[in-house]
Every structure is written in C-alpha cells, then in structure tokens.
C-alpha positions in Angstrom: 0.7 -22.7 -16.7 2.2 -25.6 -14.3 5.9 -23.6 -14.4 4.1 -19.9 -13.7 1.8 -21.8 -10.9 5.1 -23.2 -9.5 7.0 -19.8 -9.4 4.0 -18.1 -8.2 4.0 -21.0 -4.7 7.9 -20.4 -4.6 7.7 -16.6 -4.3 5.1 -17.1 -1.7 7.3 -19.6 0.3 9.9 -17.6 0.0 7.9 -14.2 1.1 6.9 -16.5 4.6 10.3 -17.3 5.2 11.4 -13.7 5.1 8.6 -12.9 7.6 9.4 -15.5 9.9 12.9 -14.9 9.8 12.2 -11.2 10.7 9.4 -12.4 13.0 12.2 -14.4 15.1 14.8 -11.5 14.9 12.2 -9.7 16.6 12.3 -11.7 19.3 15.3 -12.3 19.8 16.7 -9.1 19.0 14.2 -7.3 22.0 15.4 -10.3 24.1 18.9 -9.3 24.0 18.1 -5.5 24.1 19.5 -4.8 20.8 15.9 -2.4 19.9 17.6 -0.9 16.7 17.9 -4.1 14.7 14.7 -4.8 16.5 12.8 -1.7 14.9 15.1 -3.0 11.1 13.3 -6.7 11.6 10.1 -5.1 11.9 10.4 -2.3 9.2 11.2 -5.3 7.2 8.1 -6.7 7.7 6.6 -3.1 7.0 8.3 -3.1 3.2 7.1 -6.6 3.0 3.1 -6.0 3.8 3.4 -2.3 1.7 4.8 -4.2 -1.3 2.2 -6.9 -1.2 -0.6 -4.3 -0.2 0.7 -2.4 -3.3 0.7 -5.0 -6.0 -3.4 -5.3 -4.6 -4.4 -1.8 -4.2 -3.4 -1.4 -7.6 -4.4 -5.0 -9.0 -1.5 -5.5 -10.5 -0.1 -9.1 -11.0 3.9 -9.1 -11.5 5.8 -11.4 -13.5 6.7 -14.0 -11.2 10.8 -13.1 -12.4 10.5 -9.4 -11.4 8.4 -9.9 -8.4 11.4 -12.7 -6.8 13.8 -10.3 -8.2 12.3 -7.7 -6.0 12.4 -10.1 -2.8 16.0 -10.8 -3.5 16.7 -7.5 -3.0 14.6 -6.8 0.1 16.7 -9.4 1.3 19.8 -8.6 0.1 19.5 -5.1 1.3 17.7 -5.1 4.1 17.9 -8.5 5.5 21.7 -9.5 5.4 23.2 -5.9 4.7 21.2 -4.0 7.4 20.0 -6.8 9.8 22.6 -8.8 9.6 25.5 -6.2 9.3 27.0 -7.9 6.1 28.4 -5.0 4.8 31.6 -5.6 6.9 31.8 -8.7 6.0 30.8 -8.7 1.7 33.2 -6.5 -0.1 31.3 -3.8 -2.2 27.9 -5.1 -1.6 26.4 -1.2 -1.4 27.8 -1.6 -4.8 26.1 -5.3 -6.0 22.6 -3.4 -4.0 22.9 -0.5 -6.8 23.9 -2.9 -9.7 20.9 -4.8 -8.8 18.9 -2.0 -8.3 19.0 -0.6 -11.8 18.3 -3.9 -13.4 15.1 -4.2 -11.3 14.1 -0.9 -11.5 14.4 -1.1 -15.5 11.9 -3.9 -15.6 9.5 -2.2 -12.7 9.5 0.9 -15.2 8.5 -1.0 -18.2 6.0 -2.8 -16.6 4.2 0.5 -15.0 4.5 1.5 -18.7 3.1 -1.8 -20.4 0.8 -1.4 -17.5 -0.7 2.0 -17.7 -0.6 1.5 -22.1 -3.0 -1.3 -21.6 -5.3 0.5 -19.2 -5.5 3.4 -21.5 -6.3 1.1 -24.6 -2.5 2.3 -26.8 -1.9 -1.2 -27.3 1.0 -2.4 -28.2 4.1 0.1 -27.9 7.2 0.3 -30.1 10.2 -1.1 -28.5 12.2 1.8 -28.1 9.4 3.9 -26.1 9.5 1.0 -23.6 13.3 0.6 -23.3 13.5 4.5 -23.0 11.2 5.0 -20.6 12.6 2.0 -18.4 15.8 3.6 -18.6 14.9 6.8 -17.6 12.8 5.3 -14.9 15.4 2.9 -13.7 18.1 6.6 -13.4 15.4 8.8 -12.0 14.3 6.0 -9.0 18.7 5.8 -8.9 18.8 9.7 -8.3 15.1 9.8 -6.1 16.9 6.8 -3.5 20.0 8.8 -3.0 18.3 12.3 -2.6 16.0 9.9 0.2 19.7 9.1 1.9 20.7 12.5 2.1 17.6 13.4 3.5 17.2 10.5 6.2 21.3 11.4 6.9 20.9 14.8 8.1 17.8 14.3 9.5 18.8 11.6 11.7 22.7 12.3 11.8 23.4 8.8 9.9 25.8 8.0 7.6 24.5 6.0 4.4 25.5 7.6 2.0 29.8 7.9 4.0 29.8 11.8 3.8 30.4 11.4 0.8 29.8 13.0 -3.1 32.1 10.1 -4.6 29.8 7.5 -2.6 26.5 9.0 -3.8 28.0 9.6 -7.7 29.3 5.8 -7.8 26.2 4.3 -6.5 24.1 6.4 -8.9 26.7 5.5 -11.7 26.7 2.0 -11.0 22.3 2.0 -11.2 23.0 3.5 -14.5 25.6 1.2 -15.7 23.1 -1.8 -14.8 19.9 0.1 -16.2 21.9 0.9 -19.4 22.6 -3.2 -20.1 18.8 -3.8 -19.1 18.4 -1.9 -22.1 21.1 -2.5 -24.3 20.4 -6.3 -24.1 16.6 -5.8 -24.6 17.2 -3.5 -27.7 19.5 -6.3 -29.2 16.8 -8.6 -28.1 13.9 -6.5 -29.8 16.1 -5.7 -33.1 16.5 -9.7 -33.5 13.1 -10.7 -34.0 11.5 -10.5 -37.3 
C-alpha cells in the first residue's frame, strides 16, 4: 500500500509540474507575442483538467502505471513535440508518439473492459476476450486519431499528418505494431500461469 501511495504522490507532483511549466509558457510565450504556442500551453492545461475531470466524472481510479504512462505522453506529445518544437530536433519522434500510443491505448482498452465487466457483475473474463478487445481498441483509437488529423488539416489548412497517405499508413502501422506486442506479451504472460 506504501509503493501504490508513493506512485499515486509522484503522478500528482508530476501532473503540477506539467501545469506550472505550461502556466509559465503562458506567460512568457504572450510576453514575447508568440500567441500560438501561447493558445498550445494553455490547451495543454485543457487536456490536463479534461483527463483529470474524466477519471472523476466517471469514478474511475487508474493504475498508477497507466495513468503516468498517459502523462508521459501528454508530455511527450504535446509538451516537447508541439510546445517546444522537438520534432526538428528528435529524429522520428511522430514515430516513438505512435509506438507509445498503441501500448497505452492497449492498457486504456482493457481497463474500460475490466471496468465496464465489473460494473455489470461478468466477473472475471477469460484472457483472450481482454487481449482482443484491447487490441482492437488500441487499432480503432490508432485509425479514430488519424481520421481527427485529416479532419483538423483541412479544416484549418495544417499539415500533421505531411500531405501524406504513407505518413498516416506508417503512424497507424506503427500503433499497431506496439498494440500487437501489448498483446503478444500479455498472452505469453496469461498462457504461463497455472
């Protein structure tokens, strides 16, 4: 109970420091005029209230693994790729976001699934239901966030997702990829015990 309480105080800490990083980029973003990574600083803030005001609105308690998992990404993605304009600078990290992405989204799927079992009083699942489902999840969520950057491109004349078909296919390929070891390792994992 010590180690969860510990994680749980570390995720927290590191939640505040995301907000007053984002809280200072605000200012001194608007400072220097720079509104754009202004308005990113603060829509970082918005994903950071909106995941928090989710986890309570639906009482749910995340596993204090998934839930820094989930801030790491936040960070990654938004933070240093999009703040921060890393993705000159880190070779391929659109590439590490996806690769993380379908790991995270593999364990966010089975634990709506473990979640919504236990509400309806199924009890324990087999295995292969949950691994399934979390892989199906983790491709759909892959397929929903690049269907959302087409979207958001045309709409705003960006350019997330390059132009490009081969961009979209390899970032949905690689959320696969990591989804499908998510599972392959908690398959071998489930097959092992006795």
């Amino acid at each position: 109970m010590k180690e969860t309480s510990r994680n749980y105080s570390f995720n927290y800490f590191f939640e505040m420091i995301l907000y007053l990083i984002c809280g200072v980029s605000i200012v001194y973003f608007g400072l220097i005029g720079d509104y754009g990574r202004t308005l990113q600083a603060g829509l970082i803030i918005v994903v950071l209230i909106l995941f928090r005001g989710l986890l309570t609105w639906t009482n749910s308690e995340l596993p204090p693994a998934l839930r820094f998992s989930v801030l790491i990404f936040i960070t990654i993605t938004m933070l240093l790729a999009n703040l921060f304009k890393m993705y000159g600078v880190i070779p391929h990290l659109d590439k590490i976001e996806h690769l993380l992405s379908g790991v995270i989204l593999f364990f966010v799927g089975q634990f709506i699934l473990i979640k919504m079992a236990k509400r309806k009083g199924l009890g324990d699942l087999p295995s292969n239901i949950i691994i399934g489902f979390a892989f199906l999840f983790a491709v759909a969520m892959a397929g929903m966030w690049e269907i959302y950057e087409f979207m958001v491109d045309h709409l705003f004349g960006l350019n997330s997702q390059n132009g490009s078909l081969s961009d979209t296919m390899m970032d949905m390929i690689c959320g696969t990829l990591s989804a499908a070891a998510a599972a392959f390792y908690l398959h071998n994992k489930a097959r092992r015990k006795p």
